[in-house]
C-alpha positions in Angstrom: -50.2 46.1 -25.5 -49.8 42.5 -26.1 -49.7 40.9 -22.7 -46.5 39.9 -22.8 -44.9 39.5 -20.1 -40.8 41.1 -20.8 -37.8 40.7 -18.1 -36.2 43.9 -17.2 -33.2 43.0 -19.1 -34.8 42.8 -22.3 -34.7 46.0 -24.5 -38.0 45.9 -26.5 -37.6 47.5 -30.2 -40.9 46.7 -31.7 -43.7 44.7 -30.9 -46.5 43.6 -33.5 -49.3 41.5 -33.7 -49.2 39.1 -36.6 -51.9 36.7 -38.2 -50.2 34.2 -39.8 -52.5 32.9 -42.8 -50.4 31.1 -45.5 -51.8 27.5 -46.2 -48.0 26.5 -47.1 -46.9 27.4 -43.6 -44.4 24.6 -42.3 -43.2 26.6 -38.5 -45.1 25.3 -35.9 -44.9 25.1 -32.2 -47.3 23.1 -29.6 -47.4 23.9 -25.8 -49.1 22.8 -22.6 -48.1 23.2 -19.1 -46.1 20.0 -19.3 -44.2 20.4 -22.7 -42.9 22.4 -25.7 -42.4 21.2 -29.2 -40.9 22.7 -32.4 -42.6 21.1 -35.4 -41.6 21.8 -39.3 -43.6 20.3 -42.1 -45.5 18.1 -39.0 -42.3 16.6 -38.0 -40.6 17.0 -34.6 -37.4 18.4 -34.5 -37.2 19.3 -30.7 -39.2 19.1 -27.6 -38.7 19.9 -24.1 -41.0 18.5 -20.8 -41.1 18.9 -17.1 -38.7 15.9 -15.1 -41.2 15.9 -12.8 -38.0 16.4 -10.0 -38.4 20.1 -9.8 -40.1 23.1 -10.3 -37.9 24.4 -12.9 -36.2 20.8 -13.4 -36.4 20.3 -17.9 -35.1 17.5 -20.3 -34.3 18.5 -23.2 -34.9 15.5 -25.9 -33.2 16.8 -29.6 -33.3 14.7 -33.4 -29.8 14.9 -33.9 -29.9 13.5 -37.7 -33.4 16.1 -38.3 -33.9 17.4 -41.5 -33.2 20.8 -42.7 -36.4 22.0 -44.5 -35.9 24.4 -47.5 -38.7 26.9 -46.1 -36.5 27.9 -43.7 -33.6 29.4 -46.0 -36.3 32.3 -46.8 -35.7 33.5 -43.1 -32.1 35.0 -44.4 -33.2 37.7 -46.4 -34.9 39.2 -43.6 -32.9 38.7 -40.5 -29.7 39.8 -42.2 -30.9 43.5 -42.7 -31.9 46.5 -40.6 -36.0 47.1 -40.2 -36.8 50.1 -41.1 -38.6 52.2 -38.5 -41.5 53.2 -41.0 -42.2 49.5 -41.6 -44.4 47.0 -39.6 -42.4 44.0 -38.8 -45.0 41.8 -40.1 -43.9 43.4 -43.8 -40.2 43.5 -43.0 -40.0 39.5 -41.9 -43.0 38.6 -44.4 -40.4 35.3 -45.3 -40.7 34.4 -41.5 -44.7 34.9 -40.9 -44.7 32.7 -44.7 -43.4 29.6 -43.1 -45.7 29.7 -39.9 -48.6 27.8 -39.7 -51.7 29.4 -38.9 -52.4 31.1 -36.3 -52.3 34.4 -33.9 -48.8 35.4 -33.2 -47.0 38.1 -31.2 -43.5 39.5 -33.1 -41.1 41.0 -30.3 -38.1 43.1 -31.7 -35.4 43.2 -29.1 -31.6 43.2 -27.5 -31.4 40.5 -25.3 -28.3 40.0 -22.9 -25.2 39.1 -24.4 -25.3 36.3 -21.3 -28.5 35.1 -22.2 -29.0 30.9 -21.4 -28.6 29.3 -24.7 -28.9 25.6 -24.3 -26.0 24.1 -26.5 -26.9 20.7 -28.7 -24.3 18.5 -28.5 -23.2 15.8 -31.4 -23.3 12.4 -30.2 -22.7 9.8 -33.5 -23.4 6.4 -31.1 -26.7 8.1 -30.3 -30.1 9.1 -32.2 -30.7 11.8 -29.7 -29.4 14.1 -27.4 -30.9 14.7 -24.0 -29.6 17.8 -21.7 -31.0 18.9 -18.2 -31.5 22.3 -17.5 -32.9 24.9 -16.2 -35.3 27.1 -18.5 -36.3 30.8 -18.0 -37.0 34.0 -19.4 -34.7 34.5 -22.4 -33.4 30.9 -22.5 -32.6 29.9 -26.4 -32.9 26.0 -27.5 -30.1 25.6 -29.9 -31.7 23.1 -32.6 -28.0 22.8 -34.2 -24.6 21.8 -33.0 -22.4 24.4 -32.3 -19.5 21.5 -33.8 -21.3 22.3 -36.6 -20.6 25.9 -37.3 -19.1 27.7 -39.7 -16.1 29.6 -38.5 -15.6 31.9 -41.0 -19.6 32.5 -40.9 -19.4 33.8 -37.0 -16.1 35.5 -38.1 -18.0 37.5 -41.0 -20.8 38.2 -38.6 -18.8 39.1 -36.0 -17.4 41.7 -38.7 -20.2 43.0 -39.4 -21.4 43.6 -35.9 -18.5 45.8 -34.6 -19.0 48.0 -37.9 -22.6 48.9 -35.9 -25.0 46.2 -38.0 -27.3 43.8 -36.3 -28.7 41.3 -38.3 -31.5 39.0 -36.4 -31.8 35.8 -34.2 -35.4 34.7 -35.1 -36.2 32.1 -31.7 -40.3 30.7 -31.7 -42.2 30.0 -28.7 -45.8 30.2 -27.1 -47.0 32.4 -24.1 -46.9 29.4 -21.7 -43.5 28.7 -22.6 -40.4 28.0 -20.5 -38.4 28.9 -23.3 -37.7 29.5 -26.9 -36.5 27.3 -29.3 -34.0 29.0 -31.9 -35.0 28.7 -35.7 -32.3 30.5 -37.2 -29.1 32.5 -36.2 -26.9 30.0 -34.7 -23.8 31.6 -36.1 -25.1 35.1 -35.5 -25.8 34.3 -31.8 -22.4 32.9 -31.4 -21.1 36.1 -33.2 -22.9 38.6 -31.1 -21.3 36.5 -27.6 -18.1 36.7 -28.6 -18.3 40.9 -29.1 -19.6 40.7 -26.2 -22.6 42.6 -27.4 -26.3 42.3 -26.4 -28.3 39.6 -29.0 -30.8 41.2 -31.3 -33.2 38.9 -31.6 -37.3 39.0 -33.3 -39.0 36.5 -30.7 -41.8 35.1 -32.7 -45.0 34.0 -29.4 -47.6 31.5 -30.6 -51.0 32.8 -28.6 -52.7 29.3 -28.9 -51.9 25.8 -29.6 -53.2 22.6 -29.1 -50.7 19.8 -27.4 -49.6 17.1 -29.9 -50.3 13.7 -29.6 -49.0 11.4 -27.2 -48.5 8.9 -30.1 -46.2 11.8 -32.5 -43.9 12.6 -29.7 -43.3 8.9 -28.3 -42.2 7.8 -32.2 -39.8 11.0 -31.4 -38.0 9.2 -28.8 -35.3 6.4 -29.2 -35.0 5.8 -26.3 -36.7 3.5 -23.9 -36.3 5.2 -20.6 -37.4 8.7 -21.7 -40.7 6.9 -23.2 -41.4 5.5 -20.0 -41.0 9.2 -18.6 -43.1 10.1 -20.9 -46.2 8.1 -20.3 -45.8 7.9 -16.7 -45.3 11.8 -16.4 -47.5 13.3 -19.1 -51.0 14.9 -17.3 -53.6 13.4 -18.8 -55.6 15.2 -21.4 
Protein backbone atom coordinates (compact mmCIF):
# COMPACT_ATOMS: atom_id res chain seq x y z
CA UNK A 1 0.00 0.00 0.00
CA UNK A 2 0.78 3.50 -0.61
CA UNK A 3 0.26 5.27 2.71
CA UNK A 4 -2.34 7.19 1.74
CA UNK A 5 -4.34 8.10 3.96
CA UNK A 6 -8.42 7.70 2.15
CA UNK A 7 -11.83 9.09 4.03
CA UNK A 8 -14.40 6.52 4.37
CA UNK A 9 -16.45 8.09 1.81
CA UNK A 10 -14.11 7.62 -0.85
CA UNK A 11 -14.53 4.45 -3.10
CA UNK A 12 -10.96 3.52 -4.12
CA UNK A 13 -10.79 1.87 -7.78
CA UNK A 14 -7.18 1.64 -8.37
CA UNK A 15 -4.14 2.85 -6.87
CA UNK A 16 -0.61 2.91 -8.60
CA UNK A 17 2.56 4.19 -8.03
CA UNK A 18 3.87 6.36 -10.82
CA UNK A 19 7.54 7.83 -11.59
CA UNK A 20 7.03 10.61 -13.63
CA UNK A 21 10.31 11.04 -15.85
CA UNK A 22 9.60 13.17 -18.94
CA UNK A 23 12.07 16.21 -19.28
CA UNK A 24 9.07 18.14 -21.05
CA UNK A 25 6.92 17.80 -18.03
CA UNK A 26 5.11 21.28 -17.33
CA UNK A 27 2.38 19.90 -14.07
CA UNK A 28 3.89 20.75 -10.96
CA UNK A 29 2.78 21.23 -7.47
CA UNK A 30 4.88 22.60 -4.27
CA UNK A 31 3.79 22.04 -0.62
CA UNK A 32 4.90 22.77 2.91
CA UNK A 33 2.96 22.92 6.04
CA UNK A 34 2.08 26.52 5.35
CA UNK A 35 1.07 26.48 1.55
CA UNK A 36 0.06 24.75 -1.64
CA UNK A 37 0.80 25.85 -5.15
CA UNK A 38 -0.17 24.67 -8.67
CA UNK A 39 2.60 25.52 -11.13
CA UNK A 40 2.48 24.85 -15.13
CA UNK A 41 5.48 25.60 -17.27
CA UNK A 42 7.08 27.35 -13.81
CA UNK A 43 4.31 29.79 -13.59
CA UNK A 44 1.71 30.04 -10.83
CA UNK A 45 -1.62 29.57 -11.55
CA UNK A 46 -3.03 28.99 -7.97
CA UNK A 47 -1.99 28.81 -4.45
CA UNK A 48 -3.50 28.40 -1.23
CA UNK A 49 -1.84 29.32 2.60
CA UNK A 50 -2.87 29.08 6.15
CA UNK A 51 -4.66 32.79 7.52
CA UNK A 52 -2.99 32.25 10.39
CA UNK A 53 -6.76 32.82 12.25
CA UNK A 54 -7.56 29.14 12.49
CA UNK A 55 -6.69 25.72 12.48
CA UNK A 56 -8.40 24.98 9.37
CA UNK A 57 -8.81 28.90 8.45
CA UNK A 58 -7.36 29.03 4.13
CA UNK A 59 -7.15 31.88 1.54
CA UNK A 60 -7.41 31.01 -1.48
CA UNK A 61 -5.30 33.52 -3.88
CA UNK A 62 -6.33 32.62 -7.89
CA UNK A 63 -4.65 34.36 -11.47
CA UNK A 64 -7.89 35.07 -12.93
CA UNK A 65 -6.43 36.20 -16.48
CA UNK A 66 -3.75 32.69 -16.26
CA UNK A 67 -2.83 31.15 -19.23
CA UNK A 68 -4.11 27.95 -20.57
CA UNK A 69 -1.01 25.87 -21.49
CA UNK A 70 -1.40 23.49 -24.63
CA UNK A 71 0.10 20.38 -22.59
CA UNK A 72 -2.88 20.19 -20.80
CA UNK A 73 -5.35 19.47 -23.83
CA UNK A 74 -3.48 15.87 -24.00
CA UNK A 75 -5.29 15.10 -20.52
CA UNK A 76 -8.72 14.60 -22.80
CA UNK A 77 -7.97 11.57 -24.47
CA UNK A 78 -7.49 9.77 -21.33
CA UNK A 79 -10.05 11.06 -18.84
CA UNK A 80 -12.83 10.77 -21.32
CA UNK A 81 -12.71 6.87 -21.61
CA UNK A 82 -13.14 3.83 -19.38
CA UNK A 83 -9.58 2.16 -17.91
CA UNK A 84 -9.51 -1.03 -18.58
CA UNK A 85 -9.06 -3.40 -15.66
CA UNK A 86 -6.09 -5.32 -17.39
CA UNK A 87 -4.17 -1.97 -17.68
CA UNK A 88 -1.99 -0.06 -15.08
CA UNK A 89 -3.18 3.43 -14.84
CA UNK A 90 0.19 4.66 -15.34
CA UNK A 91 -0.33 3.30 -19.20
CA UNK A 92 -4.00 4.24 -19.48
CA UNK A 93 -3.37 8.16 -18.41
CA UNK A 94 0.33 8.05 -20.00
CA UNK A 95 -0.89 11.92 -21.44
CA UNK A 96 -1.36 12.98 -17.73
CA UNK A 97 2.10 11.37 -16.11
CA UNK A 98 3.63 13.22 -19.73
CA UNK A 99 2.91 16.70 -18.49
CA UNK A 100 4.23 16.13 -14.77
CA UNK A 101 7.37 17.12 -13.78
CA UNK A 102 9.57 14.85 -12.26
CA UNK A 103 9.10 13.10 -9.55
CA UNK A 104 7.40 10.14 -7.33
CA UNK A 105 3.73 10.17 -7.55
CA UNK A 106 0.76 8.28 -6.20
CA UNK A 107 -2.38 7.77 -8.97
CA UNK A 108 -5.73 7.17 -6.91
CA UNK A 109 -8.68 5.86 -9.07
CA UNK A 110 -11.90 6.68 -7.32
CA UNK A 111 -15.78 7.85 -6.71
CA UNK A 112 -15.80 10.58 -4.56
CA UNK A 113 -19.14 12.08 -3.11
CA UNK A 114 -21.35 13.71 -5.36
CA UNK A 115 -21.32 16.60 -2.25
CA UNK A 116 -17.77 16.74 -2.30
CA UNK A 117 -16.26 20.70 -1.33
CA UNK A 118 -15.44 22.13 -4.58
CA UNK A 119 -14.17 25.70 -4.09
CA UNK A 120 -15.82 27.73 -6.88
CA UNK A 121 -13.48 30.59 -8.71
CA UNK A 122 -15.29 33.45 -9.18
CA UNK A 123 -14.86 36.20 -12.19
CA UNK A 124 -14.10 39.49 -10.96
CA UNK A 125 -13.04 41.95 -14.29
CA UNK A 126 -12.11 45.16 -11.70
CA UNK A 127 -9.73 42.67 -10.11
CA UNK A 128 -6.35 40.65 -11.10
CA UNK A 129 -7.16 38.08 -8.57
CA UNK A 130 -9.59 36.37 -6.69
CA UNK A 131 -9.31 35.60 -3.02
CA UNK A 132 -11.95 33.11 -1.21
CA UNK A 133 -11.90 31.87 2.49
CA UNK A 134 -12.60 28.47 3.23
CA UNK A 135 -12.34 25.70 4.84
CA UNK A 136 -10.19 22.81 3.21
CA UNK A 137 -10.45 18.95 3.86
CA UNK A 138 -10.29 15.63 2.67
CA UNK A 139 -11.82 15.64 -0.87
CA UNK A 140 -11.95 19.44 -1.18
CA UNK A 141 -11.38 20.41 -5.15
CA UNK A 142 -9.75 24.00 -6.09
CA UNK A 143 -11.60 24.98 -9.18
CA UNK A 144 -8.75 26.79 -11.29
CA UNK A 145 -11.67 27.97 -13.79
CA UNK A 146 -14.86 29.98 -13.54
CA UNK A 147 -17.78 28.14 -13.49
CA UNK A 148 -19.31 31.61 -15.61
CA UNK A 149 -17.08 30.17 -17.82
CA UNK A 150 -18.59 26.88 -18.81
CA UNK A 151 -19.87 25.43 -21.54
CA UNK A 152 -23.51 24.58 -21.20
CA UNK A 153 -24.00 22.37 -23.78
CA UNK A 154 -20.48 20.59 -22.57
CA UNK A 155 -21.99 19.66 -18.90
CA UNK A 156 -25.30 18.90 -20.86
CA UNK A 157 -23.38 16.33 -23.20
CA UNK A 158 -21.51 14.96 -20.20
CA UNK A 159 -24.32 14.81 -18.17
CA UNK A 160 -25.71 12.57 -21.22
CA UNK A 161 -23.30 10.47 -21.24
CA UNK A 162 -23.19 9.81 -17.46
CA UNK A 163 -26.85 8.61 -17.07
CA UNK A 164 -26.16 6.14 -20.19
CA UNK A 165 -23.64 4.41 -17.34
CA UNK A 166 -20.06 6.20 -18.67
CA UNK A 167 -17.68 7.94 -16.37
CA UNK A 168 -15.17 9.77 -17.90
CA UNK A 169 -12.46 11.32 -15.29
CA UNK A 170 -11.88 14.51 -13.03
CA UNK A 171 -7.98 14.48 -12.94
CA UNK A 172 -7.34 16.91 -9.39
CA UNK A 173 -3.18 17.19 -8.31
CA UNK A 174 -1.94 17.43 -4.90
CA UNK A 175 0.91 16.38 -2.35
CA UNK A 176 0.58 14.16 0.78
CA UNK A 177 0.70 17.13 3.11
CA UNK A 178 -1.93 18.71 1.38
CA UNK A 179 -5.18 20.42 2.61
CA UNK A 180 -6.56 19.94 -0.62
CA UNK A 181 -6.45 19.29 -4.30
CA UNK A 182 -6.30 21.59 -6.95
CA UNK A 183 -8.49 20.58 -10.14
CA UNK A 184 -6.52 20.29 -13.47
CA UNK A 185 -9.15 19.27 -15.67
CA UNK A 186 -12.87 18.26 -15.56
CA UNK A 187 -14.60 21.37 -14.70
CA UNK A 188 -17.55 20.63 -16.86
CA UNK A 189 -17.49 16.88 -15.98
CA UNK A 190 -17.53 17.76 -12.25
CA UNK A 191 -20.43 20.04 -12.73
CA UNK A 192 -22.11 17.23 -14.84
CA UNK A 193 -21.67 14.46 -12.39
CA UNK A 194 -23.42 17.08 -9.36
CA UNK A 195 -26.15 17.75 -11.19
CA UNK A 196 -27.10 13.64 -11.68
CA UNK A 197 -26.59 13.61 -8.60
CA UNK A 198 -23.99 10.95 -8.95
CA UNK A 199 -20.78 10.19 -7.06
CA UNK A 200 -17.51 12.08 -9.00
CA UNK A 201 -15.03 9.78 -10.62
CA UNK A 202 -12.09 11.30 -10.25
CA UNK A 203 -7.88 9.95 -10.74
CA UNK A 204 -6.27 11.98 -7.76
CA UNK A 205 -2.72 12.48 -8.97
CA UNK A 206 -0.37 12.81 -4.90
CA UNK A 207 3.07 14.37 -5.28
CA UNK A 208 5.37 12.30 -2.54
CA UNK A 209 7.95 15.28 -2.30
CA UNK A 210 8.43 18.76 -3.10
CA UNK A 211 10.36 21.47 -2.31
CA UNK A 212 8.45 24.97 -1.27
CA UNK A 213 8.79 27.74 -3.88
CA UNK A 214 10.41 30.79 -3.40
CA UNK A 215 9.23 33.54 -1.34
CA UNK A 216 10.14 35.92 -4.25
CA UNK A 217 7.88 33.62 -7.24
CA UNK A 218 4.79 33.64 -5.10
CA UNK A 219 4.94 37.40 -3.90
CA UNK A 220 5.18 38.60 -7.90
CA UNK A 221 1.91 36.23 -7.78
CA UNK A 222 0.07 38.52 -5.77
CA UNK A 223 -1.54 42.02 -6.82
CA UNK A 224 -2.36 42.77 -4.09
CA UNK A 225 -0.83 44.68 -1.27
CA UNK A 226 -2.52 43.34 1.79
CA UNK A 227 -2.19 39.67 0.95
CA UNK A 228 1.73 40.35 0.37
CA UNK A 229 2.03 41.71 3.66
CA UNK A 230 0.26 38.30 4.87
CA UNK A 231 2.48 36.73 3.19
CA UNK A 232 5.78 37.88 4.66
CA UNK A 233 4.53 38.38 8.00
CA UNK A 234 2.87 34.82 8.09
CA UNK A 235 5.19 32.59 6.05
CA UNK A 236 7.49 30.14 8.64
CA UNK A 237 10.75 30.83 7.88
CA UNK A 238 12.76 28.33 5.92
Amino acid sequence: MSGIFHPQSHKVLREEEVVAVSPGGVLDVRVDDFEAVLRISHEIVAAYWADCEGSVGQHLVRAVASQQNHALTRLRRSVDTPVPDDQPLRKHFQEVAAILVPGQYVFVLEDVPVDSYVVEQEVRPEMALDVTQFYPGFGAMIATHPRAALSRPTIDRHAQAIQCGERPVVVTISHCKAWAEFIVDGHHKLHAYQRENIAIRRLNIIRRQSSRVEMEDLLSFLAERDLQKHLRENRPVD
